[in-house]
Backbone as numpy.savetxt, mean C-alpha at the origin, in Angstrom:
# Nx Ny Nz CAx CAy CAz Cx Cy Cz
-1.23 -14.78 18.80 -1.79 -13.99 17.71 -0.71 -13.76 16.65
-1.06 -14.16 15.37 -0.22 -14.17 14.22 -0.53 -13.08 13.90
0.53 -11.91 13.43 0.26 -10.38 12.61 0.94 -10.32 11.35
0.31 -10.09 9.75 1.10 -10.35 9.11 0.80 -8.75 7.95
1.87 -7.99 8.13 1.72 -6.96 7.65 2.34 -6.21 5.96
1.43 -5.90 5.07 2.08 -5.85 3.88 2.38 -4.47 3.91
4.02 -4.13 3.20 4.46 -2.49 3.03 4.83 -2.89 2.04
5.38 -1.20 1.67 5.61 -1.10 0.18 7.07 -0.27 0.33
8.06 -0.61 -0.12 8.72 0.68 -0.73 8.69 1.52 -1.58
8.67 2.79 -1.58 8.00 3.87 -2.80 8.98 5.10 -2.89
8.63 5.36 -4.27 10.20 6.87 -4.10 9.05 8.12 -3.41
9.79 8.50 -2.91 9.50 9.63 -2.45 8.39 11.19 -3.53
7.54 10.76 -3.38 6.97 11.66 -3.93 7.24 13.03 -4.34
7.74 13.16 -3.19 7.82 14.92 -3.39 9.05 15.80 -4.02
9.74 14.22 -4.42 10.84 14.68 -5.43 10.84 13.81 -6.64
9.38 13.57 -7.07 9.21 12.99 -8.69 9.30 14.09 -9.56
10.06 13.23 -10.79 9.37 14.22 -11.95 9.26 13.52 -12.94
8.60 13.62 -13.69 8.42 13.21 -14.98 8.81 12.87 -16.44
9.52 12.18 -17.22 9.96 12.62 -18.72 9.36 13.07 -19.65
9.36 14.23 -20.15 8.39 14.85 -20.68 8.38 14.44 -22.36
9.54 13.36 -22.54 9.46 12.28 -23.83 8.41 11.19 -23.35
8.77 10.42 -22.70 8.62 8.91 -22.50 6.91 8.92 -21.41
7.27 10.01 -20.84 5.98 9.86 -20.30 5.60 9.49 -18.79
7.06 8.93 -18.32 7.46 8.36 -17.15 8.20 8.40 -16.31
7.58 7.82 -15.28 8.81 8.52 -13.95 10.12 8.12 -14.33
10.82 9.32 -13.59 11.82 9.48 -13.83 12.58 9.09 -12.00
12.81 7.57 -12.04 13.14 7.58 -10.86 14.75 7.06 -10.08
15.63 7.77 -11.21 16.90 7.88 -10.75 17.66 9.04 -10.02
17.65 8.65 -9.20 18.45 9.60 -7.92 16.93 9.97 -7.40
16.14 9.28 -7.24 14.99 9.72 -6.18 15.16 8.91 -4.87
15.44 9.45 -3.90 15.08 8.61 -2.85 13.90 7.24 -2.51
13.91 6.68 -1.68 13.10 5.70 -1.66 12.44 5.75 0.14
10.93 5.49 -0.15 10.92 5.72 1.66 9.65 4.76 1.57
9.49 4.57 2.94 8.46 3.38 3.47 7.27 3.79 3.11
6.52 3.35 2.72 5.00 3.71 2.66 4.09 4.39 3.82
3.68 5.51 3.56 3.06 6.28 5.32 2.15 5.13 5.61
1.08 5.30 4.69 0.06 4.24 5.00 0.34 3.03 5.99
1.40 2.47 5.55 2.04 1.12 5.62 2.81 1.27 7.14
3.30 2.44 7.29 3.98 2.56 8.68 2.92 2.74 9.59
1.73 3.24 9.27 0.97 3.49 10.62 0.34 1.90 10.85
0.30 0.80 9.51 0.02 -0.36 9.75 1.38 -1.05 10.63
2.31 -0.47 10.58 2.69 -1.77 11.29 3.33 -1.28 12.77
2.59 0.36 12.98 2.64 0.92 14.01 1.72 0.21 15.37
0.59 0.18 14.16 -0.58 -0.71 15.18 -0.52 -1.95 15.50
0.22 -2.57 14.58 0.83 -4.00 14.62 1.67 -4.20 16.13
2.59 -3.46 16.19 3.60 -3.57 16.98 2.97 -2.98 18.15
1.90 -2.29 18.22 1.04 -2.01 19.46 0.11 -3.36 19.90
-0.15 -3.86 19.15 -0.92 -5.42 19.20 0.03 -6.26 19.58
1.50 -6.07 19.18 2.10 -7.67 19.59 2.61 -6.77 21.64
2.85 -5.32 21.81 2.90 -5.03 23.11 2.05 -5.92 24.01
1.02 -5.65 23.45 -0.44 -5.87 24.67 -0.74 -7.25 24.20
-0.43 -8.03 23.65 -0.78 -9.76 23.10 0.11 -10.53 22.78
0.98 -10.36 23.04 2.43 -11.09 22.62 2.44 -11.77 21.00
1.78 -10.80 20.12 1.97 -11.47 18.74 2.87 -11.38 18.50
2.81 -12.11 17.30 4.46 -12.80 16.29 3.83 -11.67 15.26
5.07 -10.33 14.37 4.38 -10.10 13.96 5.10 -10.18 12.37
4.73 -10.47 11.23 5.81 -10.50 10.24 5.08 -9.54 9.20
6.07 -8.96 8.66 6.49 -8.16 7.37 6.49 -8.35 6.00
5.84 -8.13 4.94 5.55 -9.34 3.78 5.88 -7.73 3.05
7.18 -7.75 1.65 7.17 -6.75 0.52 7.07 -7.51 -0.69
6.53 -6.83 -1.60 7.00 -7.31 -3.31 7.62 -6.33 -3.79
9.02 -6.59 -4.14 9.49 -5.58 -4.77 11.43 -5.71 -5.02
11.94 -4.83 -5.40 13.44 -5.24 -5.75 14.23 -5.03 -4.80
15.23 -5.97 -5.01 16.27 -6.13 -3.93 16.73 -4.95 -2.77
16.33 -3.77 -3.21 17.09 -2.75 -2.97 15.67 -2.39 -1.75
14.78 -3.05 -1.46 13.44 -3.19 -0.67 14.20 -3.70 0.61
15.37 -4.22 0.74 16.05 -4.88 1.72 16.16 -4.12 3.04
16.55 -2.33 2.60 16.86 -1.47 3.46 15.74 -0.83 4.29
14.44 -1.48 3.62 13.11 -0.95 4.11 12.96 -2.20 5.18
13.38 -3.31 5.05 13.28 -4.61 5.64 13.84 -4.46 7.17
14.99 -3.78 6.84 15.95 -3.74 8.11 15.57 -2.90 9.05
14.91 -1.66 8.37 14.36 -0.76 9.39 13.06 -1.14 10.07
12.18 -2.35 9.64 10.84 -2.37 10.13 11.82 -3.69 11.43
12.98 -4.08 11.43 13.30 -5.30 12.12 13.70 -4.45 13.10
14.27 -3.46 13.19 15.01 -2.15 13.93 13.76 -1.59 14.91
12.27 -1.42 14.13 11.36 -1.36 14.82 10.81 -2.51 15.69
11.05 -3.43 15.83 10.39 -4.38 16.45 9.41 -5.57 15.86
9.63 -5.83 14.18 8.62 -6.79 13.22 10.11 -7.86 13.77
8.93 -9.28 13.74 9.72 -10.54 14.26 10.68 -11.03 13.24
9.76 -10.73 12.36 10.51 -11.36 10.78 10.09 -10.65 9.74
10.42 -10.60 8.24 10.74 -10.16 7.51 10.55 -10.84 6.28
10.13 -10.64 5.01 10.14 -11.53 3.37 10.21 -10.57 2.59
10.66 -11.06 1.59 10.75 -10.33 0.40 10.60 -11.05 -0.95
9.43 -10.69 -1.39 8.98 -11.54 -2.90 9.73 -10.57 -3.92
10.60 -11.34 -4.67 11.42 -10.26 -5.44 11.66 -11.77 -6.53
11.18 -11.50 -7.57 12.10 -11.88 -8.24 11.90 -11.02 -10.55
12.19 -11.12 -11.15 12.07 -9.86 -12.53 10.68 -11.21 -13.14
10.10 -12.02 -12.90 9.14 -12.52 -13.31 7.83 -11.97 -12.52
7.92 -10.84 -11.89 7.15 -10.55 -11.04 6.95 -8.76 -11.51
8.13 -8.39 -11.66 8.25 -6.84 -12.94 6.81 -6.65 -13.37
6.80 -5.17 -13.25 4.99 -4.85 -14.25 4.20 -4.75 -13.72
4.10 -5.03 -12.26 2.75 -5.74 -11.87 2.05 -4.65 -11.48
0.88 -4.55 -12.10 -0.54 -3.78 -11.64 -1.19 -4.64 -10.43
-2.08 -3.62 -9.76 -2.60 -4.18 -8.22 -3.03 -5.76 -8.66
-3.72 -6.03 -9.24 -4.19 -7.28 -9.43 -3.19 -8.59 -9.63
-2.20 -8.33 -10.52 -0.85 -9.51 -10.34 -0.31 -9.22 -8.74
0.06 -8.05 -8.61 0.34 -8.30 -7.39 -0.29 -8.71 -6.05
-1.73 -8.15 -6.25 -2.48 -9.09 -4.81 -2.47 -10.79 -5.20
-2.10 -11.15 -6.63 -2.47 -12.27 -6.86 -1.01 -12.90 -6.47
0.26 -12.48 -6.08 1.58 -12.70 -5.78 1.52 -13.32 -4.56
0.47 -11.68 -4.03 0.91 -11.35 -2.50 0.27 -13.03 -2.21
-0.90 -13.24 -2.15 -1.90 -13.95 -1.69 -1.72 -15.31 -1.75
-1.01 -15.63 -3.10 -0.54 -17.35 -2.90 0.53 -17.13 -1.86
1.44 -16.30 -1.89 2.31 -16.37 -0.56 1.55 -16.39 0.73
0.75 -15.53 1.06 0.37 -15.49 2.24 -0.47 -16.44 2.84
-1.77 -17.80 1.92 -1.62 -18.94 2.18 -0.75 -19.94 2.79
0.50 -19.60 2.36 1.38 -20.48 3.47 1.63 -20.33 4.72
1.34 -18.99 5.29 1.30 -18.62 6.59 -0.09 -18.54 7.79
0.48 -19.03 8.75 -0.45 -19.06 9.75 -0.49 -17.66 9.72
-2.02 -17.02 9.87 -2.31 -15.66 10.68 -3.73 -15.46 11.19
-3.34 -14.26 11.88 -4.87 -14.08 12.57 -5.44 -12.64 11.60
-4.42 -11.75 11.55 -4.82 -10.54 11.40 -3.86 -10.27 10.07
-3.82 -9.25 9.28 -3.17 -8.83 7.94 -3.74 -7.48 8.21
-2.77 -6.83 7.66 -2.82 -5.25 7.99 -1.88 -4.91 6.91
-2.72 -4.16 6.04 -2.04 -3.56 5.14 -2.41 -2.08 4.58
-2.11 -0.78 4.30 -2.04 0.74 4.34 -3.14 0.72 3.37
-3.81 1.92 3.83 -4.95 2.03 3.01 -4.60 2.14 1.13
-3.29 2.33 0.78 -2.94 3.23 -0.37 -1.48 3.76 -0.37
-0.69 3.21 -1.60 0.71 3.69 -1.59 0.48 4.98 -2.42
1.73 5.67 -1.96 2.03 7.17 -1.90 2.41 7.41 -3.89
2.88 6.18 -4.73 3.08 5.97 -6.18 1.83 5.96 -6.96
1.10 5.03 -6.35 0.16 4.69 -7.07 -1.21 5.01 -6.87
-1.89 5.19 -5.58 -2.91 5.69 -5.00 -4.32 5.33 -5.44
-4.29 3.70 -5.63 -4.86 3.27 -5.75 -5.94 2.92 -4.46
-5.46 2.05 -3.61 -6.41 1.54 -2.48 -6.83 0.15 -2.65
-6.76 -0.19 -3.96 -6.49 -1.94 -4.68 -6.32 -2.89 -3.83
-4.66 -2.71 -3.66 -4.17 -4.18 -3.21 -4.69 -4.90 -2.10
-5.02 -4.01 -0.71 -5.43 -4.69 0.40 -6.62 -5.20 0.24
-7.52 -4.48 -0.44 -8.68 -5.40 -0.64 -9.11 -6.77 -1.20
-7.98 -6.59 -2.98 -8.01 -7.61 -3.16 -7.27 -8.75 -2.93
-6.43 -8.93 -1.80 -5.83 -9.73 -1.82 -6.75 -10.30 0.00
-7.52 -9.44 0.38 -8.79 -9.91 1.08 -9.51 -10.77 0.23
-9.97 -10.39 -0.45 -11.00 -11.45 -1.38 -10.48 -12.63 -1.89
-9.34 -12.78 -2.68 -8.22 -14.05 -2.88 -8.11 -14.42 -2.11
-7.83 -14.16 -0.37 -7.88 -14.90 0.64 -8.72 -15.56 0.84
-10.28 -14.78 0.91 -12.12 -14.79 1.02 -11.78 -15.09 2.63
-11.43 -14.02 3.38 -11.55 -13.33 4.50 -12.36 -12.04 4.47
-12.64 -11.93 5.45 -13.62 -10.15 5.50 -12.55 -8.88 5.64
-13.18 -8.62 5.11 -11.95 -6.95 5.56 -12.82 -5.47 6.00
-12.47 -4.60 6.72 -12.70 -3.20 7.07 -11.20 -2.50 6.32
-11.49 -1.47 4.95 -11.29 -0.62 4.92 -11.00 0.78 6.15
-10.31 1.56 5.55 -9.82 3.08 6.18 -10.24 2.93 7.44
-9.85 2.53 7.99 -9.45 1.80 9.73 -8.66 3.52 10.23
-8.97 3.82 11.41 -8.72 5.16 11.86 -7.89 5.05 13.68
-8.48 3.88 13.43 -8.09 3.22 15.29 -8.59 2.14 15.44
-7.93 0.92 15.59 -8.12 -0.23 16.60 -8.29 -0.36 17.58
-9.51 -0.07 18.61 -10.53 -0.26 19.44 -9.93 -1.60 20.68
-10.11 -2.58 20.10 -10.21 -3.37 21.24 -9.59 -4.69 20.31
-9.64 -6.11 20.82 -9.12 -7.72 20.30 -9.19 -8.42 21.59
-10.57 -9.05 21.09 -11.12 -10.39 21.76 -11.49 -11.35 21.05
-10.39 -12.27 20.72 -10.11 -13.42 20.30 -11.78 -14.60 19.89
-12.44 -13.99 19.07 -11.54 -13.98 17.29 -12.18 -12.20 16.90
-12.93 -11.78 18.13 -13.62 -10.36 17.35 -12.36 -9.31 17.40
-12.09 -8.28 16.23 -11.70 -7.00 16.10 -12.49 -6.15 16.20
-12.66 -5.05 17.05 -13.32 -3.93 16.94 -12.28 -2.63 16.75
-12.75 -2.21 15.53 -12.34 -0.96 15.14 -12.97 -0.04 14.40
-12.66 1.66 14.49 -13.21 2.22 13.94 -13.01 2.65 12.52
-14.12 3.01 11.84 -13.81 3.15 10.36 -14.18 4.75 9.88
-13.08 5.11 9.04 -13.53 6.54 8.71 -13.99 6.12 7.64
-14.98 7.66 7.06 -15.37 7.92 6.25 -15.30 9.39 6.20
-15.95 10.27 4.95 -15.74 11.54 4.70 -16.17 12.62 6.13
-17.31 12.37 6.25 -18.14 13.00 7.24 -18.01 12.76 8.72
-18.07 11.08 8.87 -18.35 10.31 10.08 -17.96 9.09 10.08
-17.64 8.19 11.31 -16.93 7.09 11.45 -17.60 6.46 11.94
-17.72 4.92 11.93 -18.00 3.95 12.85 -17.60 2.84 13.38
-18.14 2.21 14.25 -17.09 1.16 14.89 -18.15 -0.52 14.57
-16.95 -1.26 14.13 -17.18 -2.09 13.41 -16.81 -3.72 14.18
-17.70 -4.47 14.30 -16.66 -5.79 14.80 -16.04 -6.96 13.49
-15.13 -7.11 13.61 -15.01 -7.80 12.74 -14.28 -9.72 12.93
-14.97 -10.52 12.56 -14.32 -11.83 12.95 -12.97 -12.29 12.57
-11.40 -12.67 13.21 -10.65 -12.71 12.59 -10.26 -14.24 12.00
-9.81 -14.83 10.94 -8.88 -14.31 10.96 -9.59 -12.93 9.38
-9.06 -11.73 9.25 -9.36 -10.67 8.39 -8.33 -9.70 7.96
-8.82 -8.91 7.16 -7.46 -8.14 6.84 -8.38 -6.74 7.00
-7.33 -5.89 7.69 -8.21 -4.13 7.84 -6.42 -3.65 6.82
-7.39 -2.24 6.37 -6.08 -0.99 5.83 -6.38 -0.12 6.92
-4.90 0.07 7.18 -4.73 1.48 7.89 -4.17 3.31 7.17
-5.10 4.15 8.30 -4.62 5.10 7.85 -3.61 5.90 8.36
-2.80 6.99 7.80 -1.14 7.13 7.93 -1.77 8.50 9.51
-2.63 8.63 9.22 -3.09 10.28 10.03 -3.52 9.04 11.76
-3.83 7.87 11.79 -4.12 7.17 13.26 -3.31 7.04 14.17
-1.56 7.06 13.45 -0.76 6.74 14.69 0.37 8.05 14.22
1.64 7.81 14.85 2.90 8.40 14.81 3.75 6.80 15.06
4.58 6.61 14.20 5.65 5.24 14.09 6.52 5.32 14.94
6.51 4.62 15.92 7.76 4.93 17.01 9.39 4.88 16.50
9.95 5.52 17.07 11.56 5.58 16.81 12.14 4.73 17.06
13.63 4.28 16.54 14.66 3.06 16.54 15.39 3.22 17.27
15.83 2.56 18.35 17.45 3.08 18.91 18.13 2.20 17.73
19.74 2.61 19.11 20.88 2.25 18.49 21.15 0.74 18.08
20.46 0.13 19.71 21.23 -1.10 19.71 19.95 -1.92 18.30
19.24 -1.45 18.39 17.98 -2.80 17.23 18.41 -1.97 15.94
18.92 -1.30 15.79 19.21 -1.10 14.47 20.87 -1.39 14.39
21.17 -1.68 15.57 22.31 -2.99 15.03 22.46 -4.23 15.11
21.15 -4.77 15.69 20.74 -6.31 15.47 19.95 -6.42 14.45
19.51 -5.84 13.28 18.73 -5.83 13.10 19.84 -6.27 11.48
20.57 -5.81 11.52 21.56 -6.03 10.91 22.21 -7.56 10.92
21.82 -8.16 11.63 22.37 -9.98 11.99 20.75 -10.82 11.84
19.63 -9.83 11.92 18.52 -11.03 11.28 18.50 -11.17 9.66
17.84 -12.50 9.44 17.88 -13.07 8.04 16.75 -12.14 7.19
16.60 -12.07 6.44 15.47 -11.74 5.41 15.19 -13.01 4.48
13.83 -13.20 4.45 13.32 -14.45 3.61 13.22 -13.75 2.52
13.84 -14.49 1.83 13.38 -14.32 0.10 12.70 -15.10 -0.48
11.60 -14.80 -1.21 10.51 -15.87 -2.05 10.64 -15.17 -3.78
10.95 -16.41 -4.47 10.69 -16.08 -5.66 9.74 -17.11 -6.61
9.27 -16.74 -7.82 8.64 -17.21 -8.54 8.31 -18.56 -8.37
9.77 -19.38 -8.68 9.56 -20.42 -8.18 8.83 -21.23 -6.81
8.89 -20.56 -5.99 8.46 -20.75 -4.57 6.77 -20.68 -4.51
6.48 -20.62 -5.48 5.21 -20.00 -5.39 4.21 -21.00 -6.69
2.60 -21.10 -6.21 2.14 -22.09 -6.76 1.23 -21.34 -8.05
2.19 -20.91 -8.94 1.38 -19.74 -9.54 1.72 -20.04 -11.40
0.95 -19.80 -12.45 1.59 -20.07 -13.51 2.26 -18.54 -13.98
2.85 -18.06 -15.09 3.76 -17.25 -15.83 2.84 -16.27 -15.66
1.70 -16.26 -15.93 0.17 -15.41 -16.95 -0.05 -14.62 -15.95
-0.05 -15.53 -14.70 -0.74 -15.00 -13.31 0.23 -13.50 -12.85
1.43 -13.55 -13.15 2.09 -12.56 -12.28 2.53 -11.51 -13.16
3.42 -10.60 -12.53 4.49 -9.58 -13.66 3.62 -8.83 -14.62
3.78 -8.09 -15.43 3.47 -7.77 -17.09 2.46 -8.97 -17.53
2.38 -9.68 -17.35 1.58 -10.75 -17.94 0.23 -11.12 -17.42
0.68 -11.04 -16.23 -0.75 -11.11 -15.30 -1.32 -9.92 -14.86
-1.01 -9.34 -15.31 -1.70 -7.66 -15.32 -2.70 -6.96 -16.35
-3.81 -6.90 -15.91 -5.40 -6.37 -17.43 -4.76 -4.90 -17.02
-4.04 -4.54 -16.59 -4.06 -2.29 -16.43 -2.71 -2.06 -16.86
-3.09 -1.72 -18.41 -1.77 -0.73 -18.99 -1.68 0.18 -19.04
-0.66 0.81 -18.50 -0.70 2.28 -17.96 0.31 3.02 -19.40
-0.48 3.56 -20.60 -0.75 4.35 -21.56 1.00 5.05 -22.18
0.22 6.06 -21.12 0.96 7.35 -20.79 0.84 8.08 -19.59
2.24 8.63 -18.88 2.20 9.42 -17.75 2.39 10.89 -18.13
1.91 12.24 -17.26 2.33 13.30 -18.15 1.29 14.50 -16.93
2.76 15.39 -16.84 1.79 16.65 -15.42 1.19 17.38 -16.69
0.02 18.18 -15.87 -0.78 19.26 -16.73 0.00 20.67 -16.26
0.21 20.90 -17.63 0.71 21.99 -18.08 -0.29 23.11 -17.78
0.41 24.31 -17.02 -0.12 25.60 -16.11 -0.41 27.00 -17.62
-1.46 27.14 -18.00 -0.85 28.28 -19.05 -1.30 29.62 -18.74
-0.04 31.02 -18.38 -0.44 31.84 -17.68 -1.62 32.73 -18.40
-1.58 32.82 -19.77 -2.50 33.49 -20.06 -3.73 32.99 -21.05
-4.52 32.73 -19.43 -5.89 31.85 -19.77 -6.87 32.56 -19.66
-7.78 32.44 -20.84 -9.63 33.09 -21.14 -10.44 33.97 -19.75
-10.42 34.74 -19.72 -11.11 35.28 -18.29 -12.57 35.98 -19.28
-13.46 36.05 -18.77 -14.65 36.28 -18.84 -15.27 36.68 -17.59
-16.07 38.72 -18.15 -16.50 38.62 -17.07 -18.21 38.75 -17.33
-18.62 37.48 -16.92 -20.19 37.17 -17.43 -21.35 36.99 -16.44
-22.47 37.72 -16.56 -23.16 36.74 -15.23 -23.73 35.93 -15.35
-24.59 35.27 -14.29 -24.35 33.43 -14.13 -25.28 33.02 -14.92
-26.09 33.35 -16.11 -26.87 32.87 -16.94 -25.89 32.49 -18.30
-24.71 33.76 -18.61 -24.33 34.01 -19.73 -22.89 32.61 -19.42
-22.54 33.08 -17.91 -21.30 31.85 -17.63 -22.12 30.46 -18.01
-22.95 30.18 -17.84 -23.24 28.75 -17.72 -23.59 28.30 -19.21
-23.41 29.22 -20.06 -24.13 28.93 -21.29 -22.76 28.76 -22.26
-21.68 29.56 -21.37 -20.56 29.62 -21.87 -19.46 28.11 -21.96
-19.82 27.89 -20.38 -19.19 26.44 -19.81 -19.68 25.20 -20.72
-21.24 25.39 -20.72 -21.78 24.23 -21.65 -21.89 23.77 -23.08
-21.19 24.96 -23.31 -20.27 24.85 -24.77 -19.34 24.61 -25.13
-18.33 24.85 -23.77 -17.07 23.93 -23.79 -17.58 22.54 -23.74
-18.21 21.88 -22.45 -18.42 20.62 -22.12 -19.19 19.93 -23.77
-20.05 20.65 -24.15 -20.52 19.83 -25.34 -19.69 19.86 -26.06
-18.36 20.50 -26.68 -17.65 20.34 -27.80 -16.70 19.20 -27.31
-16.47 18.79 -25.71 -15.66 17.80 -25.69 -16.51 16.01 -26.07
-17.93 16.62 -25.61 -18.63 15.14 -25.07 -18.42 14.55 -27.03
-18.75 15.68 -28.01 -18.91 15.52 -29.30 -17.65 15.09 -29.99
């Protein structure tokens, strides 16, 4: 069983901030950490290659400095490791990048692709899907637990808001996982010092069967404007009305915006 799992490196959320010129993150001296999403994918991964002896590999897009995220998933127990990095690849909205990910991942034998429901930057939910469809494999979304694997069926369950269900799915396919299904097991000493003597594959532009348009800034339809937090203002309109006079009140805001 081939396992081929996409993460992300992402700064740390909970110490962004914003330029309140430019509009944009401000992401010097922010830490950088693995994608949750992405760890409980390759939590389950590495529970699949326990019980099946898969091969399981590690696929990032992103800059060099993605290396240190590389070493720690090898520290965990991923067989191998890539890294699509190269500044012709810069810019990329979900769509250049599933379109990156996906000519790469054609070259590889797999059974299964597992990639996080949604990075912690962007919070989209995009990429895994579409780089399902560029494949034109089936996929299950917000995956909650992997059930069972009988060669070629997956059975797993799928959340939703309310209620879940369990799904079979034919492989080879790609599911997203969610960060709340597992806990990521811990590293010792000694694999996080071998882990340190395996190679990391690097793929760049060139390597890849793709024209200029397709990738980076270029191959991207989503320009992202302007970034910018909403401003808290302490002394805001209170009204005390009842619910005939409130609603008549509200719908006078809403119509002066729709106008």
């Amino acid at each position: 069983m081939n396992i081929l799992c996409l993460v992300k490196q992402v700064p740390d959320t909970t110490e962004m901030k914003i330029d309140k010129v430019t509009g944009t993150l401000i992401r010097t001296g922010v830490p950088s950490i693995p994608n949750p999403d992405d760890m409980a994918g390759i939590e389950e991964a590495l529970k699949l290659k326990d019980r099946f002896q898969a091969h399981l590999t590690a696929v990032t897009m992103g800059p060099s400095q993605a290396e240190d995220m590389l070493r720690e998933l090898l520290a965990r127990g991923v067989d191998e490791v890539v890294l699509l990095s190269d500044m012709k690849f810069a810019g990329a909205d979900t769509w250049a990048t599933s379109t990156t990910l996906a000519a790469f991942l054609k070259t590889l034998p797999y059974d299964l692709i597992i990639a996080g429901r949604q990075a912690i930057d962007g919070d989209t939910a995009q990429v895994g899907p579409q780089v399902a469809e560029k494949l034109g494999i089936p996929q299950v979304t917000y995956v909650e637990e992997i059930m069972d694997y009988q060669a070629p069926t997956l059975t797993v369950k799928k959340a939703y808001e309310e209620y879940s269900e369990i799904l079979e799915v034919t492989c080879p396919a790609l599911i997203s996982t969610l960060n709340t299904m597992n806990t990521p097991r811990s590293m010792n000493v000694t694999d996080v010092w071998n882990a340190f003597e395996k190679p990391i594959r690097r793929i760049g532009f060139a390597d890849l069967n793709l024209s200029e348009k397709d990738v980076g800034l270029k191959g991207s339809p989503t320009q992202v404007k302007k970034t910018f937090t909403r401003t808290l203002q302490a002394n805001a309109l209170k009204s005390d009305l009842s619910a005939p006079e409130a609603s008549k009140l509200v719908a006078s805001y809403l119509s002066a915006y729709i106008e």
